[in-house]
N, CA, C and O atoms as a printed pandas DataFrame, in Angstrom:
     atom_number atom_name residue_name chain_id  residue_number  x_coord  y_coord  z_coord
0              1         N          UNK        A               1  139.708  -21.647  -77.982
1              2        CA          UNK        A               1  138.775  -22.166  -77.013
2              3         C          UNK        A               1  139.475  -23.094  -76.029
3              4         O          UNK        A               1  139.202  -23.063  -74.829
4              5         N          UNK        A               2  140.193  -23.749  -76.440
5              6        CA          UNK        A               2  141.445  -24.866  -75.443
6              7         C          UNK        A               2  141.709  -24.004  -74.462
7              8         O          UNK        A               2  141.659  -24.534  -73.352
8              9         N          UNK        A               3  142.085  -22.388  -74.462
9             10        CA          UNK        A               3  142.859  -21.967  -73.726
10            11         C          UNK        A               3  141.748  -21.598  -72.809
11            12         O          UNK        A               3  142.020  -21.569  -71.608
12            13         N          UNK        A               4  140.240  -21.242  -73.283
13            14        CA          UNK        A               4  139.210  -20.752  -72.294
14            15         C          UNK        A               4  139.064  -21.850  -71.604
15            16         O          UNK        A               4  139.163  -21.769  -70.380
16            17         N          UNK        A               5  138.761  -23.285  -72.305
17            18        CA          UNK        A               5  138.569  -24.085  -71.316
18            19         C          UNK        A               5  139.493  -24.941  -70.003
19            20         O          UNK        A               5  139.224  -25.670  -69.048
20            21         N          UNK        A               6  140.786  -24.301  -70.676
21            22        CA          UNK        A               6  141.628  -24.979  -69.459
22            23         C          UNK        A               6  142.136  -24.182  -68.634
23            24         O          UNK        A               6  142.962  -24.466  -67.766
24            25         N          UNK        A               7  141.504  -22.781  -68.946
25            26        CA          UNK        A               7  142.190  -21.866  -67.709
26            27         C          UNK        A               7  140.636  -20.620  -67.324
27            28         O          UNK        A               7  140.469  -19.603  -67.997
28            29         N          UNK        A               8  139.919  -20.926  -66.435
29            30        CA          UNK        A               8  138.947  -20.122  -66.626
30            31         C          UNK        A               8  138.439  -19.701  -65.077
31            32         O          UNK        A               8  138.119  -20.473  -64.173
32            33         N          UNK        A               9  138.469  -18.149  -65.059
33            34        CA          UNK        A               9  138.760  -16.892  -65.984
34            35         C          UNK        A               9  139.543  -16.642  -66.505
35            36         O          UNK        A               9  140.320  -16.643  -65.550
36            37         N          UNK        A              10  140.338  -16.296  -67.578
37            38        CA          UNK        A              10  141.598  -15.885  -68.220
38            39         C          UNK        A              10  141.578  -14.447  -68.701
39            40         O          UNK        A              10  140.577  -13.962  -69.228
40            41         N          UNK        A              11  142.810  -13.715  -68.493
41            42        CA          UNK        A              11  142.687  -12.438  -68.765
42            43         C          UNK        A              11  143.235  -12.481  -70.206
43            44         O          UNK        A              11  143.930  -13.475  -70.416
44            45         N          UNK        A              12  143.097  -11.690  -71.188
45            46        CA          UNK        A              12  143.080  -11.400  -72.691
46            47         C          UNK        A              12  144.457  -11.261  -72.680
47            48         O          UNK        A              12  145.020  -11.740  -73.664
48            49         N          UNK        A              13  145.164  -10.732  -71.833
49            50        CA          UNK        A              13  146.479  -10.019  -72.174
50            51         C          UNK        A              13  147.195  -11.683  -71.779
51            52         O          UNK        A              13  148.415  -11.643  -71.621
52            53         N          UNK        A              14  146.520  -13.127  -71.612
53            54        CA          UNK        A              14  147.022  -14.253  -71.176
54            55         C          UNK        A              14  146.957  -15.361  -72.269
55            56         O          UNK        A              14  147.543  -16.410  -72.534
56            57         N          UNK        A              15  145.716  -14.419  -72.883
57            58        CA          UNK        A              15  144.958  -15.514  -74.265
58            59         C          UNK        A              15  145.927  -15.276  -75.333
59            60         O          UNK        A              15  146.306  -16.211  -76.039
60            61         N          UNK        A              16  146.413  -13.902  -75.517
61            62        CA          UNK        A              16  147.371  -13.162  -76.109
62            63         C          UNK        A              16  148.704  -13.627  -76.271
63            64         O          UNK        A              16  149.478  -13.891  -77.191
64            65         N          UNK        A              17  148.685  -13.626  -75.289
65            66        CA          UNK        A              17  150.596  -14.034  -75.068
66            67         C          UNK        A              17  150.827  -15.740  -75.697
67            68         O          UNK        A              17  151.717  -16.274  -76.359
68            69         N          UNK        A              18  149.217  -16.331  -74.955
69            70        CA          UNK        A              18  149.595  -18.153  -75.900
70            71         C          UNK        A              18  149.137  -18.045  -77.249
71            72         O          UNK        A              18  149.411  -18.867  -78.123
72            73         N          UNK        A              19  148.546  -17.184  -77.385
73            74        CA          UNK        A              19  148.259  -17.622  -78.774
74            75         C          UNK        A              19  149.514  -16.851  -80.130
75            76         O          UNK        A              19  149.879  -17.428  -81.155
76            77         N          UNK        A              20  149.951  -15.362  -79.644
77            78        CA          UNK        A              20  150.681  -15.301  -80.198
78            79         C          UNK        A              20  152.092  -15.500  -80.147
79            80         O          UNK        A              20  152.931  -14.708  -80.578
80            81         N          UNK        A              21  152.361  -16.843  -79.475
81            82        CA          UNK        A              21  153.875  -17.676  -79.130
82            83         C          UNK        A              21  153.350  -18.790  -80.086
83            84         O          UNK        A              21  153.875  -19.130  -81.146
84            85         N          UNK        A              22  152.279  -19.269  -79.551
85            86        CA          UNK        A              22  152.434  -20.887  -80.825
86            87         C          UNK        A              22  151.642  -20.295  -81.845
87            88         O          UNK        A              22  150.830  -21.214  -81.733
88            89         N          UNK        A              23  151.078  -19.502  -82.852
89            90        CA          UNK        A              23  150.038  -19.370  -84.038
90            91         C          UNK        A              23  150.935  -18.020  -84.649
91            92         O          UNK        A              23  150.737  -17.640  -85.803
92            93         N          UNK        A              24  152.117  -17.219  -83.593
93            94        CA          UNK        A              24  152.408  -16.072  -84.559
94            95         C          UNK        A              24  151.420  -15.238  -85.181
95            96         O          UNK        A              24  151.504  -14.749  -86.308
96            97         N          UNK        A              25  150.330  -15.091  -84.235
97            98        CA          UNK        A              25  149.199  -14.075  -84.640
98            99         C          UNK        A              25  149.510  -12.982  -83.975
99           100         O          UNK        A              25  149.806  -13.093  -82.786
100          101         N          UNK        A              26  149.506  -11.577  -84.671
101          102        CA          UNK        A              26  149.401  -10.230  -83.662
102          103         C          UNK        A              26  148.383   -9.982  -83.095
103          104         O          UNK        A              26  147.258  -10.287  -83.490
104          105         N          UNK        A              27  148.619   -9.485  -82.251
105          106        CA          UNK        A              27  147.235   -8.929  -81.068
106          107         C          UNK        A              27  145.933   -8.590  -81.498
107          108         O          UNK        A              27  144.812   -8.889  -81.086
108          109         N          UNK        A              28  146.341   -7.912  -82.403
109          110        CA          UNK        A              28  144.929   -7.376  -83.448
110          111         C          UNK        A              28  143.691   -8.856  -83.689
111          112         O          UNK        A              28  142.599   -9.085  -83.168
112          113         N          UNK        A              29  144.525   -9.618  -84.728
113          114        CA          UNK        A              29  144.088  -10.699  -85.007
114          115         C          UNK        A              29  143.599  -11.465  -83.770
115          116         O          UNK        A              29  142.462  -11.931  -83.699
116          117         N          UNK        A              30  144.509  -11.567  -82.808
117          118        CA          UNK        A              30  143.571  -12.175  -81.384
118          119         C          UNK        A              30  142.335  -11.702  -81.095
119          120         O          UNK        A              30  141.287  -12.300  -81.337
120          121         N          UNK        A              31  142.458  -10.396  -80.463
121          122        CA          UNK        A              31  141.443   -9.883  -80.379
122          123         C          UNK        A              31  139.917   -9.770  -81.328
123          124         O          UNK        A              31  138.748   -9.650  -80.962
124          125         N          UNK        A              32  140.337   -9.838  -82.228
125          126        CA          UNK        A              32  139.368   -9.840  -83.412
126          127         C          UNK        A              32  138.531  -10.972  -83.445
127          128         O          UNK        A              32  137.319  -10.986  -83.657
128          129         N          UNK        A              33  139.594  -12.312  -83.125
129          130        CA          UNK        A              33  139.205  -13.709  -82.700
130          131         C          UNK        A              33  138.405  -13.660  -81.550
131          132         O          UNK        A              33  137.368  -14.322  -81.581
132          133         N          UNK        A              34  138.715  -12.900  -80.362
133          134        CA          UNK        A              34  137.365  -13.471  -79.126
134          135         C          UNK        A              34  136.887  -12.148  -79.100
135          136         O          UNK        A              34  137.003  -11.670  -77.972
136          137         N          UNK        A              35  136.283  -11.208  -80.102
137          138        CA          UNK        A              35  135.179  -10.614  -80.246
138          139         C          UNK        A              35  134.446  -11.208  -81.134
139          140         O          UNK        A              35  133.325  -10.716  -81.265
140          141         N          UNK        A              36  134.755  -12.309  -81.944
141          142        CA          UNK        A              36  133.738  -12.593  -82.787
142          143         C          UNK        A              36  133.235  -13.904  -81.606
143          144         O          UNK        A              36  132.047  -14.057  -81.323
144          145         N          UNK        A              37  134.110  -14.593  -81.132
145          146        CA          UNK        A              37  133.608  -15.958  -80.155
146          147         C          UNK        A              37  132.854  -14.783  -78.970
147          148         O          UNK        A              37  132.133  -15.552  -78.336
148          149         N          UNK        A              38  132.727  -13.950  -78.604
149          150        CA          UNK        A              38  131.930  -13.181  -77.835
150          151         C          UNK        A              38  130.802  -12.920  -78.842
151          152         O          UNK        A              38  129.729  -13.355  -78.423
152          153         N          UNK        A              39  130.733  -12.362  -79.994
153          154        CA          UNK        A              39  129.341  -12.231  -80.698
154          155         C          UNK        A              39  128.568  -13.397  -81.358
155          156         O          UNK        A              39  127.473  -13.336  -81.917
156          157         N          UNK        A              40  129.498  -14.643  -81.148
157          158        CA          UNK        A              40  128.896  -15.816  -81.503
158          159         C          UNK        A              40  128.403  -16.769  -80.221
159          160         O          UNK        A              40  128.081  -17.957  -80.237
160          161         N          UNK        A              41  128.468  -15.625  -78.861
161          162        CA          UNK        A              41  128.239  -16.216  -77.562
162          163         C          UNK        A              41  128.434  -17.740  -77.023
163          164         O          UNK        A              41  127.826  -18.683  -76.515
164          165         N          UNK        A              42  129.705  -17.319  -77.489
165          166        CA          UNK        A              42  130.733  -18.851  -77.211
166          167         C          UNK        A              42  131.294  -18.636  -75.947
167          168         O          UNK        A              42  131.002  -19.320  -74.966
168          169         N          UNK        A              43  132.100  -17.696  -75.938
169          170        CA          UNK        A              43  132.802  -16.799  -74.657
170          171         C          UNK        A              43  132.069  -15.430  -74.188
171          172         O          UNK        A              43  131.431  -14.805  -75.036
172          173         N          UNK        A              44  132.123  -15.089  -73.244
173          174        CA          UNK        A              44  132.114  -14.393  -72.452
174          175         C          UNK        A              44  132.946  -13.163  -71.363
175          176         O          UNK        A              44  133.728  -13.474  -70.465
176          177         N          UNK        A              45  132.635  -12.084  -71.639
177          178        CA          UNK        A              45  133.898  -11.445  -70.673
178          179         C          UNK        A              45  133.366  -10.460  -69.631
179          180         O          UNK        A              45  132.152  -10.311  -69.496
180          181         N          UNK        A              46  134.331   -9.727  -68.827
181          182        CA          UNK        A              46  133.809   -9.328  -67.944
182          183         C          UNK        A              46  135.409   -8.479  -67.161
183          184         O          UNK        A              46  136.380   -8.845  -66.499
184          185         N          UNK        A              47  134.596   -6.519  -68.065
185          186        CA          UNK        A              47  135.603   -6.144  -67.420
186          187         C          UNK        A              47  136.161   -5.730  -66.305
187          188         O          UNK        A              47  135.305   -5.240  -65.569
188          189         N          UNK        A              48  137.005   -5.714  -65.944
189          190        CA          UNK        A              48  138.028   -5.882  -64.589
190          191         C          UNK        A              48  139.041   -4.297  -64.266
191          192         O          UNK        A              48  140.125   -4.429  -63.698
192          193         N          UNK        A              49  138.608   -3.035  -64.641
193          194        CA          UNK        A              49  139.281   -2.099  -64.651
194          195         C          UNK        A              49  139.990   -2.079  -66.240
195          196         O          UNK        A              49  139.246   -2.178  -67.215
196          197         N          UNK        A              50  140.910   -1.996  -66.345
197          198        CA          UNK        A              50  141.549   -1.813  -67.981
198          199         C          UNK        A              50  141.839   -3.190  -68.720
199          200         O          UNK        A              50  142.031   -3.265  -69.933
200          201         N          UNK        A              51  141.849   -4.526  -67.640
201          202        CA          UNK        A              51  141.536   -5.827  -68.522
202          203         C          UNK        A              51  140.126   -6.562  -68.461
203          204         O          UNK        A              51  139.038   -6.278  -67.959
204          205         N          UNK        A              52  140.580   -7.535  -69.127
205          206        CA          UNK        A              52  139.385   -8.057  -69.635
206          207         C          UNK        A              52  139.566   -9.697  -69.195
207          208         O          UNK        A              52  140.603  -10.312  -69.443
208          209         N          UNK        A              53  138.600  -10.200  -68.626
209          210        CA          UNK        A              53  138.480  -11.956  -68.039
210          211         C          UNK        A              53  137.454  -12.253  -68.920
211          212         O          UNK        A              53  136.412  -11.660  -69.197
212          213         N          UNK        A              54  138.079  -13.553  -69.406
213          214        CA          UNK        A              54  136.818  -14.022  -70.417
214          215         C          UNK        A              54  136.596  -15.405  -69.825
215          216         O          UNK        A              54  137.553  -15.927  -69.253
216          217         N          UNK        A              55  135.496  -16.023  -69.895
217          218        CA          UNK        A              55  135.026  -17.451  -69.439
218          219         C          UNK        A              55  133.788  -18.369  -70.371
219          220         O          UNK        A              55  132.621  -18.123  -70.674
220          221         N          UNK        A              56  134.603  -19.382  -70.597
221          222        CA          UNK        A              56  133.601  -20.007  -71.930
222          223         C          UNK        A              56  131.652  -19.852  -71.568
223          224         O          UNK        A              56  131.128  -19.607  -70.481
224          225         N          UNK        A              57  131.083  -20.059  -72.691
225          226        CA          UNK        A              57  129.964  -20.425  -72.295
226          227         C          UNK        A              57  128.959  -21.597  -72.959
227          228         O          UNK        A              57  127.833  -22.031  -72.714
228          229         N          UNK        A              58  129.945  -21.840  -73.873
229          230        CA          UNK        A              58  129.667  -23.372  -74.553
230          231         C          UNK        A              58  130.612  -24.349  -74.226
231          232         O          UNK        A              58  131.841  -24.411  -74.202
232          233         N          UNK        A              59  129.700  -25.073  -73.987
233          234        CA          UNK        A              59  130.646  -26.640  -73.091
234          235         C          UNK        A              59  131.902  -27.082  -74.252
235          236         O          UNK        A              59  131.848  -26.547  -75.359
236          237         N          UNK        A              60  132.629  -27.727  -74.055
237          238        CA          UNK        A              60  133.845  -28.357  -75.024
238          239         C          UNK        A              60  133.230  -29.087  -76.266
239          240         O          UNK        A              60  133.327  -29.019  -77.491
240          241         N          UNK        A              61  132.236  -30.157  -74.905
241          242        CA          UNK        A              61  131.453  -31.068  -75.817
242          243         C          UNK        A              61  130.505  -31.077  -77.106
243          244         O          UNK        A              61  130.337  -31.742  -78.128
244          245         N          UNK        A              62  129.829  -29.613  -76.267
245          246        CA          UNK        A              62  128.656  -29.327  -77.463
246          247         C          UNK        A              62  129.328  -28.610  -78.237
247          248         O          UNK        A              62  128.571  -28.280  -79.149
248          249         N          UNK        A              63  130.610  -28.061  -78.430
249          250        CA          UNK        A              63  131.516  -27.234  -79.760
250          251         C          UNK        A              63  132.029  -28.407  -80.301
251          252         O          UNK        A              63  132.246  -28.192  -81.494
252          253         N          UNK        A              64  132.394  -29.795  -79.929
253          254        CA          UNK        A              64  132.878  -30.741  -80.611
254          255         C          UNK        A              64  131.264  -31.284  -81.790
255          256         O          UNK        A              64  131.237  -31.280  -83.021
256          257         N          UNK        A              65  130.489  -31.557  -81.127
257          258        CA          UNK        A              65  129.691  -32.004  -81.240
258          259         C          UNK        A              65  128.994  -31.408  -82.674
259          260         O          UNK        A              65  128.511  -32.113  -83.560
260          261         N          UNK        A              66  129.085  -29.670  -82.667
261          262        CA          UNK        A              66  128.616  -29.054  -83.746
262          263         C          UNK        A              66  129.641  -29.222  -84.509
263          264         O          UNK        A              66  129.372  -29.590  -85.652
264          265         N          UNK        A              67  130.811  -29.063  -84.232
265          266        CA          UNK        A              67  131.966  -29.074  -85.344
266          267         C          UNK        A              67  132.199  -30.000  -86.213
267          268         O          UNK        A              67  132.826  -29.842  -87.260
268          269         N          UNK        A              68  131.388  -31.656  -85.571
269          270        CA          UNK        A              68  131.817  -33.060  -86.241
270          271         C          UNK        A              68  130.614  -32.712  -87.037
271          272         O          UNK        A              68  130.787  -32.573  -88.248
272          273         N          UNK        A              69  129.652  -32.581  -86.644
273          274        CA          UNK        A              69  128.375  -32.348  -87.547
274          275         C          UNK        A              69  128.699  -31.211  -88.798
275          276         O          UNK        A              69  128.565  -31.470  -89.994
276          277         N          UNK        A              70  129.079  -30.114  -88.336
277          278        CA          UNK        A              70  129.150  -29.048  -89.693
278          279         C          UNK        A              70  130.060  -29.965  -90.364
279          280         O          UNK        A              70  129.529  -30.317  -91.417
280          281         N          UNK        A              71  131.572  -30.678  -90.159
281          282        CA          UNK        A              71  132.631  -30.986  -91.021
282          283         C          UNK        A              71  131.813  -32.356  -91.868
283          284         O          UNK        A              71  132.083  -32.488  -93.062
284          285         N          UNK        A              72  131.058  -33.116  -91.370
285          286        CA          UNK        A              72  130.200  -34.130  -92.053
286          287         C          UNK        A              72  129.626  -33.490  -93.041
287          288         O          UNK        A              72  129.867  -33.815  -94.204
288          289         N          UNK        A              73  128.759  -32.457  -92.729
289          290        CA          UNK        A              73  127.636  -31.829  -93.839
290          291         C          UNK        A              73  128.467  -31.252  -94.963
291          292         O          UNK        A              73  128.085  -31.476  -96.112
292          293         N          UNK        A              74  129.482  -30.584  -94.779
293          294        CA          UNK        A              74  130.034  -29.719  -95.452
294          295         C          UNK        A              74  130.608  -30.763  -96.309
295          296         O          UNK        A              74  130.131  -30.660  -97.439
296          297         N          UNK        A              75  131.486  -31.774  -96.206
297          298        CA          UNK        A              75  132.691  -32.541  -96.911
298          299         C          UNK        A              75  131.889  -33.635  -97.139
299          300         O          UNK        A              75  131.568  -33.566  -98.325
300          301         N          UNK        A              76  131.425  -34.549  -96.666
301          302        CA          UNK        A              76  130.464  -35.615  -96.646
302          303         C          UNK        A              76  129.351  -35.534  -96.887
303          304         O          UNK        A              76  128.702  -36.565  -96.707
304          305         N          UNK        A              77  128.675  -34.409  -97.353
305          306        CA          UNK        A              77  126.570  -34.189  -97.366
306          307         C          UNK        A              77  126.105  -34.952  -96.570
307          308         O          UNK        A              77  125.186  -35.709  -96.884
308          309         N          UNK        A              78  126.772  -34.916  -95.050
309          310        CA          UNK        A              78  126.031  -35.623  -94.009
310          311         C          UNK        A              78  125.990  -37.163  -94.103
311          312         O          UNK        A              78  125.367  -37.870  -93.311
312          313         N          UNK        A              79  126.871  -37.709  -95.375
313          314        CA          UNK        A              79  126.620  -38.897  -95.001
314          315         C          UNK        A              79  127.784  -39.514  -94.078
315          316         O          UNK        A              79  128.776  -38.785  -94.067
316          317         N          UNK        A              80  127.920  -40.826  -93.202
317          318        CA          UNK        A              80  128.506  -41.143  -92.366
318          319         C          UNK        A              80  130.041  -41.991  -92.852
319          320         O          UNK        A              80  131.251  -41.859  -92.668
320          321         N          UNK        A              81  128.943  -43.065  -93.695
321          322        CA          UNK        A              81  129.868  -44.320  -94.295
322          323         C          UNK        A              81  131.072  -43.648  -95.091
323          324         O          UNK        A              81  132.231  -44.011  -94.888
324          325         N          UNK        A              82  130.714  -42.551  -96.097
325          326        CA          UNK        A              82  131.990  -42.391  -96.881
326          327         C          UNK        A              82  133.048  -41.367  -96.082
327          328         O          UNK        A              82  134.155  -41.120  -96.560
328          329         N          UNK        A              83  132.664  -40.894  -95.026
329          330        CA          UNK        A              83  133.794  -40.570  -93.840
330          331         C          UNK        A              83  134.089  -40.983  -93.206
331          332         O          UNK        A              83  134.863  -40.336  -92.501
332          333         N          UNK        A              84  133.805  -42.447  -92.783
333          334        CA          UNK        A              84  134.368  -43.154  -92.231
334          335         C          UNK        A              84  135.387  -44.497  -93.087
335          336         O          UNK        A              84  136.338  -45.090  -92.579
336          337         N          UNK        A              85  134.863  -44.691  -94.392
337          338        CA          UNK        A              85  135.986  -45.082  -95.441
338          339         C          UNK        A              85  136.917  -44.361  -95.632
339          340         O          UNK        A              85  138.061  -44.799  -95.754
340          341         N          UNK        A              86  136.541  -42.801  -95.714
341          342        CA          UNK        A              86  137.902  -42.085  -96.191
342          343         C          UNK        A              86  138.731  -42.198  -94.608
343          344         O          UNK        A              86  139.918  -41.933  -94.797
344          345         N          UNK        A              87  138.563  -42.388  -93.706
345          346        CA          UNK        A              87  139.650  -42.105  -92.754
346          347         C          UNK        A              87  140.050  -43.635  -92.579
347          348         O          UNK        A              87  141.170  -43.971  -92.197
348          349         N          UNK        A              88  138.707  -44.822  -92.995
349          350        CA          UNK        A              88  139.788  -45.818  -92.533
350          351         C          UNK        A              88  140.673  -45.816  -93.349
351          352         O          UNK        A              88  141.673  -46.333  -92.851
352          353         N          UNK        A              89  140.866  -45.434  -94.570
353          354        CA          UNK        A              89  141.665  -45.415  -96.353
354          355         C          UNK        A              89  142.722  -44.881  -95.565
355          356         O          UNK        A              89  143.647  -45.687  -95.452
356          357         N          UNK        A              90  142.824  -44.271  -95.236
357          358        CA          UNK        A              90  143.975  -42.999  -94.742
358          359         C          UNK        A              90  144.446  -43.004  -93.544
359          360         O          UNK        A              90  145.097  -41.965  -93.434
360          361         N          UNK        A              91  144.488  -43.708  -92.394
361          362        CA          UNK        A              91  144.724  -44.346  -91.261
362          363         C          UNK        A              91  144.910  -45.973  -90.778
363          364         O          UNK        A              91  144.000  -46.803  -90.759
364          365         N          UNK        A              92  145.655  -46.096  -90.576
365          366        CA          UNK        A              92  146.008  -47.381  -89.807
366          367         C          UNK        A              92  145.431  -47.028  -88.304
367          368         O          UNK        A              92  145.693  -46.129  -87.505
368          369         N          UNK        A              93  144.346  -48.368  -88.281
369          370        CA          UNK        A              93  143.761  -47.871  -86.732
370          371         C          UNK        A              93  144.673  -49.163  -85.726
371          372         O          UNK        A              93  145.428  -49.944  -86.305
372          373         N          UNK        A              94  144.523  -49.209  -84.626
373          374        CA          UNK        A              94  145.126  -49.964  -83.484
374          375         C          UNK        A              94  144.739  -51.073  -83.428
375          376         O          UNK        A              94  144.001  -51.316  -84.383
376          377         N          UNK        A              95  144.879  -51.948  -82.723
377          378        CA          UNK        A              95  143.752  -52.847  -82.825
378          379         C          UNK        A              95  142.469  -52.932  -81.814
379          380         O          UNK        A              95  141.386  -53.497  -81.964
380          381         N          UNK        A              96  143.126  -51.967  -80.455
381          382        CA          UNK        A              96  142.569  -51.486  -79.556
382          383         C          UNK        A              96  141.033  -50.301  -80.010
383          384         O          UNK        A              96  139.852  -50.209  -79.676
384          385         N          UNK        A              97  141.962  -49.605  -80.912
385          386        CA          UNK        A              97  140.662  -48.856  -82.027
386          387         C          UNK        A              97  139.662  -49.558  -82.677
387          388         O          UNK        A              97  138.446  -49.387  -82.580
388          389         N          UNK        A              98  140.456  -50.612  -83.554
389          390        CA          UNK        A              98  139.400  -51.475  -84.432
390          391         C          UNK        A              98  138.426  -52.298  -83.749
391          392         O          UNK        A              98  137.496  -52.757  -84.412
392          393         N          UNK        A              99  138.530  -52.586  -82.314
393          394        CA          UNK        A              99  137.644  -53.520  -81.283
394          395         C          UNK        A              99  136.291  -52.633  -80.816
395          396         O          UNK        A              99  135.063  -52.694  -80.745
396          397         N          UNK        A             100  137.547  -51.687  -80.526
397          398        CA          UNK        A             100  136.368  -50.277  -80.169
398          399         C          UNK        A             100  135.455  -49.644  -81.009
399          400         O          UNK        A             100  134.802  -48.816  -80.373
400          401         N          UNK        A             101  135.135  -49.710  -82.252
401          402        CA          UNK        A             101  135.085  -49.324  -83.421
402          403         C          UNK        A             101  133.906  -50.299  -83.930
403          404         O          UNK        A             101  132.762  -49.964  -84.236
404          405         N          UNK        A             102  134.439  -51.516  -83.944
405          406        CA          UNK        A             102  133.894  -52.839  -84.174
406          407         C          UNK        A             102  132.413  -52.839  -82.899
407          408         O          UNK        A             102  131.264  -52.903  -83.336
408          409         N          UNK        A             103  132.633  -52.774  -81.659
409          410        CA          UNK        A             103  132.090  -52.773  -80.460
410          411         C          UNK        A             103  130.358  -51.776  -80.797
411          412         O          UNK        A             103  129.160  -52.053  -80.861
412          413         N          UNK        A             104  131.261  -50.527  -80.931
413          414        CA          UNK        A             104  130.278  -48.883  -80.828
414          415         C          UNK        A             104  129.158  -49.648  -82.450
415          416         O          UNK        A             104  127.946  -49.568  -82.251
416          417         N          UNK        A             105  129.601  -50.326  -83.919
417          418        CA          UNK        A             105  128.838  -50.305  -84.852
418          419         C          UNK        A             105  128.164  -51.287  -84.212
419          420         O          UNK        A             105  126.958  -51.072  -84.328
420          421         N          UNK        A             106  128.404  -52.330  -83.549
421          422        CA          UNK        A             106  127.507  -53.726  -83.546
422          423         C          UNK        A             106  126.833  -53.212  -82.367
423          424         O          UNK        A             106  126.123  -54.119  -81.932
424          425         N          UNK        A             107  126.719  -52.014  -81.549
425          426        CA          UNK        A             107  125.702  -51.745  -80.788
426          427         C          UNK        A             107  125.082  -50.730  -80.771
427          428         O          UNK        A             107  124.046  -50.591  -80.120
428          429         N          UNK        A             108  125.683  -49.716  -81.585
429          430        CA          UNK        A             108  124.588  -48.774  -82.054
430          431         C          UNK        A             108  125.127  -47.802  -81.232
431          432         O          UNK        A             108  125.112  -46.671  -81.716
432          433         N          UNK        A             109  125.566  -47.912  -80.201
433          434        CA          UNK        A             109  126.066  -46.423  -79.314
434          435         C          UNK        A             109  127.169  -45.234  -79.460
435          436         O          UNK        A             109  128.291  -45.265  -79.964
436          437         N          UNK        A             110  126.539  -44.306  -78.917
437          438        CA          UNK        A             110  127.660  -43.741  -78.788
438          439         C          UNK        A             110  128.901  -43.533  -78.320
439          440         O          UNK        A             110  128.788  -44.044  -77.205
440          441         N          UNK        A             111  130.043  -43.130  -78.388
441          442        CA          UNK        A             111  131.720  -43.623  -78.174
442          443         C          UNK        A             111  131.897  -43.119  -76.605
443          444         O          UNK        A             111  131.303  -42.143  -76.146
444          445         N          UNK        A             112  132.373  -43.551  -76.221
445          446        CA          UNK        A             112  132.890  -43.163  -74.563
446          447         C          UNK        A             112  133.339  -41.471  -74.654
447          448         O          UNK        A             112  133.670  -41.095  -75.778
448          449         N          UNK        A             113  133.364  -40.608  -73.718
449          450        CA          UNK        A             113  134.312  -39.566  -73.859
450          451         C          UNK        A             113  135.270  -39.873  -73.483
451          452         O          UNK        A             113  135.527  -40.563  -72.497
452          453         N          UNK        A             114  136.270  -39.164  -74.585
453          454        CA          UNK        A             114  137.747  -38.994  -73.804
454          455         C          UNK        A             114  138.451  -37.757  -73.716
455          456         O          UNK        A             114  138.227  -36.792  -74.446
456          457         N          UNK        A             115  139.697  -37.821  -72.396
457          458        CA          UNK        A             115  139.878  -36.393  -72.414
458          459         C          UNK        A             115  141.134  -36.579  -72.920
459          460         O          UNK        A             115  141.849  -35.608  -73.168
């Protein structure tokens, strides 16, 4: 999805080439990958003579957004506090983090985006 969202339209034979340089996946396996993100109407394509342009159709945000939520439910049963102990356990935060951190609990909001 990185690659839909930072290059869009992208042709398959482009998604291809990055993904199987850094992941060592064969083509097959790519492909297999954005027909299922096409039947899970994540992406989108649109053919072009013998290739194929694909263009996201779920924002970055709202795939982050479901992903923090499923990885909570799944590992955590949705609760907050003991995933956020296990990462402070397991991370040294900044102090720039811990202010920020400190800031977002004592007001209830949600975290700034960052890119």
């Amino acid at each position: 999805m990185k690659i839909v969202w930072a290059q869009s339209p992208i042709l398959a034979r482009e998604i291809i080439a990055r993904l199987a340089h850094s992941q060592e996946w064969s083509d097959k396996t790519i492909r297999t990958l954005l027909a299922r993100l096409v039947k899970k109407r994540v992406i989108s394509f649109q053919r072009e003579g013998r290739a194929y342009l694909y263009r996201p159709l779920a924002a970055k945000a709202d795939c982050v957004q479901s992903e923090c939520q499923s990885f909570i439910d799944r590992v955590f049963e949705g609760a907050l506090a003991p995933m956020f102990a296990q990462f402070l356990q397991s991370r040294t935060l900044s102090d720039p983090e811990r202010s920020e951190l400190r800031l977002l609990l004592e007001a209830g909001k949600k975290p700034r985006k960052r890119n």
